[in-house]
N, C-alpha and C positions, 0 to 999 in steps of 0.2 A: 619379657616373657621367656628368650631363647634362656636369660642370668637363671631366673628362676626354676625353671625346669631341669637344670644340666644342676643345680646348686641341691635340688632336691633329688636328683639322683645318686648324688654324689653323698648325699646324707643318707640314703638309704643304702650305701654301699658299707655305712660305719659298720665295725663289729660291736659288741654289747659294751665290751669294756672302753672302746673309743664315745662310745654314745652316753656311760656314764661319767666319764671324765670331761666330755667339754656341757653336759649338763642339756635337757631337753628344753629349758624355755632359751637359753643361748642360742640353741638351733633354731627355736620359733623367733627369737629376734634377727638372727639372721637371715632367715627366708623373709618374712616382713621390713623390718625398718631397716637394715642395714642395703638390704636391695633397691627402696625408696629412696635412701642416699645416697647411693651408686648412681641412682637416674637423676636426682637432682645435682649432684657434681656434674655429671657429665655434661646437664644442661649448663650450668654453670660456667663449666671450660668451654664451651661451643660458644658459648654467650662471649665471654671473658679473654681468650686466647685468637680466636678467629674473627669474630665480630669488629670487635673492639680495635683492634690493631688494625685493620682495615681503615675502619672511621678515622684513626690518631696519623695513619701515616699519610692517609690521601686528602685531610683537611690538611699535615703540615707541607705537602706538596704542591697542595693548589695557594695556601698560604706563600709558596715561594714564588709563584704564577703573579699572584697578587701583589706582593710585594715582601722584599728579601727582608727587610730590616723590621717588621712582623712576624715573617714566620720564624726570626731567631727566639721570641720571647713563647711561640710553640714547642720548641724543640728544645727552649729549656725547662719546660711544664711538662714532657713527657716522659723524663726519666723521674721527677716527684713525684708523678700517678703512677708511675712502675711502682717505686720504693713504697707508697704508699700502702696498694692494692697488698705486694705479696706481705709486707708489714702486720696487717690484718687477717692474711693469710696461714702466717708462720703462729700468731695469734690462738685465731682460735683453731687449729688443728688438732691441741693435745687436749683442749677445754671439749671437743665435741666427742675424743678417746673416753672422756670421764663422760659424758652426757651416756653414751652407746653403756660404761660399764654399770651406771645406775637404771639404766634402762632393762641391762639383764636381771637387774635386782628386783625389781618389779613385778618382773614377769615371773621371775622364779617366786616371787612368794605369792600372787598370784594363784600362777600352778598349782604349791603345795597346798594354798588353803583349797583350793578348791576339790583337790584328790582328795585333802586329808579332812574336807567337812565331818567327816563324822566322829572321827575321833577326834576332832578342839572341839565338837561338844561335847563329847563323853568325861573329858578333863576339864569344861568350862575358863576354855581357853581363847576364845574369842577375843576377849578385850585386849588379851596380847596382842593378836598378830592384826588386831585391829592397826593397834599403833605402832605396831613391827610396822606395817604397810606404810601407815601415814608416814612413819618416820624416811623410809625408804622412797615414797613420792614427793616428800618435800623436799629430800637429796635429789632428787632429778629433779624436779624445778627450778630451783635453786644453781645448779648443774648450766640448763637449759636459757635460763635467764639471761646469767654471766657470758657464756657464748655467745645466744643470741645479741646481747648488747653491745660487746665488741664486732661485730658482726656486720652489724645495723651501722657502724661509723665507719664502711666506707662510701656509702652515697656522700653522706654531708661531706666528708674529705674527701673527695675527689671534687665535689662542687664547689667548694673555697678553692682550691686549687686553679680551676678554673676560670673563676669567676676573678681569682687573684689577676691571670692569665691576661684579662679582658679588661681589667682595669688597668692596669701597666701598658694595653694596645691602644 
């Protein structure tokens, strides 16, 4: 709420020509979905960087508790789940930059049709930006897809890994 509020003053602080230059549905995507991103990353990393490392370091410690010549074949699974994870990381990073860029494309046509309803009918222009839009929404699914898919493969890799882990113990 604190992103959002300081993010929206900070957009009504633009002058006219900074607010026609970075475009108003970019601004509306960044007040909304880029700030749902921001919260979903950071869940992410709370999950991901602090959780996670806890679990990996104090099962391979009780693993040495338990026994030594066991928790080696942990602590050589923990640097394949590092490599893995930011693997997928470095991944889809630039794929979710294009997801966010067809996402302002959307919006932006979006906006214009709906400022500019009256004149695409006055030109009977409709069936354009009909498919102007479709074409632009099936770029961001399309976008959205591919990201998400890479995305989605580090549960199952990390669980072969794992599971590799456990059949080697």
């Amino acid at each position: 709420a604190q992103l959002r509020e300081n993010l929206f003053v900070k957009l009504q602080s633009f002058s006219y020509a900074q607010i026609d230059g970075i475009g108003t549905s970019t601004m509306i995507t960044r007040m909304t979905s880029d700030v749902q991103q921001v919260q979903t990353g950071v869940n992410m990393t709370l999950r991901l960087f602090l959780r996670s490392p806890f679990i990996v370091f104090g099962a391979a410690a009780m693993a040495f508790v338990v026994d030594w010549r066991a928790a080696l074949v942990i602590v050589a699974v923990i640097p394949l789940l590092a490599v893995a994870v930011f693997s997928v990381m470095a991944a889809t990073i630039p794929l979710y930059k294009r997801v966010q860029e067809n996402l302002d494309g959307v919006y932006t046509s979006t906006r214009e049709n709906l400022a500019g309803a009256r004149v695409l009918r006055a030109f009977c222009k409709e069936e354009d930006e009909i498919e102007n839009f479709n074409r632009k929404s099936k770029s961001l699914r399309t976008a959205q897809k591919k990201a998400g898919r890479i995305s989605a493969l580090t549960g199952p890799i990390t669980y072969v890994l794992v599971n590799i882990a456990l059949i080697v113990l």
